[in-house]
matplotlib code that plots the C-alpha trace (Angstrom):
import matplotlib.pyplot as plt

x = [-11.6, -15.1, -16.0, -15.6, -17.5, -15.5, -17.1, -15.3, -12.1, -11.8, -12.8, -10.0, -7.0, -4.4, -1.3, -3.2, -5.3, -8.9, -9.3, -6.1, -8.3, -11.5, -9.1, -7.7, -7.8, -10.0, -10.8, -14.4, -14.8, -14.7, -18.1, -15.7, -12.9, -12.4, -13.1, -13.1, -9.7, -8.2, -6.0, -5.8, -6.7, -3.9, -3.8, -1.7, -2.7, -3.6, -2.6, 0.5, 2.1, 4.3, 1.9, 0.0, -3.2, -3.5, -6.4, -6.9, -9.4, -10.2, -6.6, -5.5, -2.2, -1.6, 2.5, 4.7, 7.5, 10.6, 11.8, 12.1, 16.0, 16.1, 13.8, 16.6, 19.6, 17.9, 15.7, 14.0, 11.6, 7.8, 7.9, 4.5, 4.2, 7.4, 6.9, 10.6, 12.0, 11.5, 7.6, 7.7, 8.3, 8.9, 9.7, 6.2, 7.5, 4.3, 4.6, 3.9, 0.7, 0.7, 3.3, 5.9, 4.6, 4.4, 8.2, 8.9, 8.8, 8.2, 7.8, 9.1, 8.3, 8.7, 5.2, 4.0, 3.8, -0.1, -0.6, -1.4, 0.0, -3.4, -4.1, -0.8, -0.3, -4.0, -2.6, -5.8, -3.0, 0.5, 3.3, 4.7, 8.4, 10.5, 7.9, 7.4, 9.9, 9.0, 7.5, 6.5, 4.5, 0.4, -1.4, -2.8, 1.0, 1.1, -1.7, -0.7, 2.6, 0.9, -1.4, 1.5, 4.1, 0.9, 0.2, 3.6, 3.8, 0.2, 1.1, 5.0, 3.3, 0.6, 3.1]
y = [1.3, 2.2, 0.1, 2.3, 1.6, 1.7, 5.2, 6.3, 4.9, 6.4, 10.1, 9.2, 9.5, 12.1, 11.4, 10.6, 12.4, 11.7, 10.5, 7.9, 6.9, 6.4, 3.5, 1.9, -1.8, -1.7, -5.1, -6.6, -7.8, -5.2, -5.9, -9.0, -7.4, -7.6, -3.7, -3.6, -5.2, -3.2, 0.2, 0.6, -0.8, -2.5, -4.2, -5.0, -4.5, -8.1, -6.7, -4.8, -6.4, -3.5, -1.5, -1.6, 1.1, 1.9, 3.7, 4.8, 7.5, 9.6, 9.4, 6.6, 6.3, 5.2, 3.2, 1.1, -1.3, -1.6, -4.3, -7.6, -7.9, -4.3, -5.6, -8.6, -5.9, -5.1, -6.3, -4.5, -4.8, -3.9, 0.1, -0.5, -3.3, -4.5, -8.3, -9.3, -9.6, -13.5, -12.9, -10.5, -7.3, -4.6, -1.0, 0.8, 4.2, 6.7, 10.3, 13.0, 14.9, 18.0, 19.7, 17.9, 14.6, 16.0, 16.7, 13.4, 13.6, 10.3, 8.8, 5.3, 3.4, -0.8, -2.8, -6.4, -7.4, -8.0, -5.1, -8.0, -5.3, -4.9, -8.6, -9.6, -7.5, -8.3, -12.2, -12.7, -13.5, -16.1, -14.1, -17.8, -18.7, -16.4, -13.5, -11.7, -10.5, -11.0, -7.6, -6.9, -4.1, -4.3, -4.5, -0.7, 0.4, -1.8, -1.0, 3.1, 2.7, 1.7, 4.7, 7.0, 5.6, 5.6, 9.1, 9.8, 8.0, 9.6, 13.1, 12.8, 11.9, 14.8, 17.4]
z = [7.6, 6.1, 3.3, -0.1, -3.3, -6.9, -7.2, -4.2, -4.4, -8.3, -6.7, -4.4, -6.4, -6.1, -7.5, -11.0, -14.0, -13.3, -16.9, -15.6, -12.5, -14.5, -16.3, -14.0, -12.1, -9.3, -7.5, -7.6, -4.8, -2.7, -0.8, 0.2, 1.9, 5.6, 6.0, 9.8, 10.2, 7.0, 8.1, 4.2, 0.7, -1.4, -4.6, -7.5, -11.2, -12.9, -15.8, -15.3, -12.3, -11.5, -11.0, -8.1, -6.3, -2.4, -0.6, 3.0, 4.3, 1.6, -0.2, -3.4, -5.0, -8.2, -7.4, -9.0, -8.4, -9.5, -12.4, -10.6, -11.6, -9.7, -6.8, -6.4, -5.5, -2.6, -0.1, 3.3, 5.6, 4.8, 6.5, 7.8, 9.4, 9.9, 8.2, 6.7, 3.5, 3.5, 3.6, 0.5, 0.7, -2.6, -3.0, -4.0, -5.6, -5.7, -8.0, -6.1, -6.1, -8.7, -10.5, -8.4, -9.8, -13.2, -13.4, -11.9, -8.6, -6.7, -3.0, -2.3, 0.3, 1.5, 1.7, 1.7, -1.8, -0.9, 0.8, 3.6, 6.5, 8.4, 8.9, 9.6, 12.5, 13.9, 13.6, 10.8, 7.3, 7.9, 6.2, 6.8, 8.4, 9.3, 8.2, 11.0, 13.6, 17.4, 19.1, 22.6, 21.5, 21.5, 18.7, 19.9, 19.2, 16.0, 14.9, 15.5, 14.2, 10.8, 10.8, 11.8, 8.8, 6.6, 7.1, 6.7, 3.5, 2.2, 3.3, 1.6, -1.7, -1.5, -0.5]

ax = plt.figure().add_subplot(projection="3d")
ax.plot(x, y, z, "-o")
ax.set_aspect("equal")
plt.show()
């Protein structure tokens, strides 16, 4: 992934007001993050813990998760990278782009509670015991499989 300024990730936004994007969280330590080994940009909101931001290429989502009573009911694997429910994994429910979003529309999909997905999968982040289920994959077809569910994910929201 390219490194993105705070500038570019806030012009990024889609499934949000630009006057909602000029507000919210965004890390600042981004001229820290391990860009090259990064597929996409997570984070959750200090300040409002369900809510949480995602960027990759020129798309950002504004998502949220569920209560953590709700979040308890169910558990599944993280959709992108595969790292188990034991690791820390939460629904993250995006509105849709536009009108659809507007009237209430909303994506959900499963991801590491810190967005960690990238570096777990290129061996660089522990999800700890019993986080990660054995593959016999390469990390080319890991690696793809997370564009590919990305993408999916991205392009469901911006429909």
């Amino acid at each position: 992934m390219k490194p993105l300024t705070e500038q570019e990730i806030r012009a990024a936004f889609v499934n949000c007001s630009k006057g909602e994007a000029k507000r919210l969280y965004v890390p600042r330590d981004l001229s820290d993050q391990p860009w090259e080994e990064l597929d996409y940009l997570g984070w959750r909101d200090p300040r409002a813990p369900q809510r949480a931001y995602l960027v990759a290429g020129d798309q950002a989502l504004v998502l949220r998760t569920p209560s953590a009573g709700a979040e308890r009911m169910r558990r599944s694997m993280c959709s992108m990278c595969t790292v188990s429910p034991l690791a820390g994994v939460s629904l993250m429910v995006a509105p849709r782009a536009g009108a659809a979003g507007k009237r209430g529309d909303s994506v959900g999909s499963y991801f590491c509670n810190d967005f960690g997905c990238s570096l777990y999968l290129r061996g660089k982040r522990d999800p700890g015991p019993g986080g990660r289920l054995p593959e016999t994959i390469s990390l080319e077809d890991k690696v793809e499989r997370l564009a590919t569910n990305l993408t999916a994910f991205l392009g469901r929201v911006a429909a």
